[in-house]
N, C-alpha and C positions, 0 to 999 in steps of 0.2 A: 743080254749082252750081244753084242754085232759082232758077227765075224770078223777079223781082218783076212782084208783082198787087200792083193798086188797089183797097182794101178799102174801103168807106162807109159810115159809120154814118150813115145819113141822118136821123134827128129830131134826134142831135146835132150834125149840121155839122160833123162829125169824117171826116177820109179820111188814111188809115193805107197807109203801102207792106208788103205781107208780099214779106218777104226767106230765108224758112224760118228766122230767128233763134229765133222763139218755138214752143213747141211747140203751141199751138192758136191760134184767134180772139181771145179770152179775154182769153189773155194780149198779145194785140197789143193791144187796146183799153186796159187797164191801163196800156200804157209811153204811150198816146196819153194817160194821166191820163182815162178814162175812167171812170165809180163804174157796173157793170151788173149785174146781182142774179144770182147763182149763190151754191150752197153745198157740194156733193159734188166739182166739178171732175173727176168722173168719169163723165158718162155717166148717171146712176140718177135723182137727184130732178127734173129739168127746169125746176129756176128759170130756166137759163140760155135756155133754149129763145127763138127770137124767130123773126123773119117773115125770109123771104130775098126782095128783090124781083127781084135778077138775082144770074146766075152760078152755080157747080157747087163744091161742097164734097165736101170726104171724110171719114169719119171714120177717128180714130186704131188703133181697136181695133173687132172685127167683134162684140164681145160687150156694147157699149153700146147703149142704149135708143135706137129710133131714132125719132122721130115719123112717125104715117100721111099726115100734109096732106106732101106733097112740097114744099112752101113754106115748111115750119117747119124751123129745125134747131136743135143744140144747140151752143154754140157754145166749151163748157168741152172736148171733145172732136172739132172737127173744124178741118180745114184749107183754104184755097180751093185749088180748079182751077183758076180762072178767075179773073180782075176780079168783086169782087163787092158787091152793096149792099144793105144789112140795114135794116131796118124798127126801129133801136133808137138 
């Protein structure tokens, strides 16, 4: 069974339980009725790409593009470790 983490989309004032139902960030923003700009859902174009200001992600697949600022991540591709709060 997966932990649930506290996930925040903090300039929305949106805070989401991940339960491992969904398979990325993404898609947990979406059921929260979230509108956040992506277009590949794989990893490649980085529209989804946003700022992390706490906690530890993973991503789904080792062959996706990964951002150099250790603070950015892609959020059509990865999963939280942690409790975590997004700059989106």
């Amino acid at each position: 069974m997966t932990e649930k983490l506290t996930v925040e989309f903090r300039r929305s004032g949106v805070t989401g339980t991940w339960d491992g139902s969904h398979d990325n960030i993404l898609e947990l923003a979406e059921s929260l009725d979230l509108v956040l700009p992506y277009s590949c859902r794989s990893g490649i174009c980085t529209t989804c790409q946003c700022r992390k200001i706490e906690g530890d992600i993973e991503y789904g697949d080792d062959g996706v593009y990964q951002p150099d600022a250790p603070d950015e991540i892609l959020i059509c591709c990865s999963v939280p470790k942690t409790a975590l709060v997004l700059d989106i």
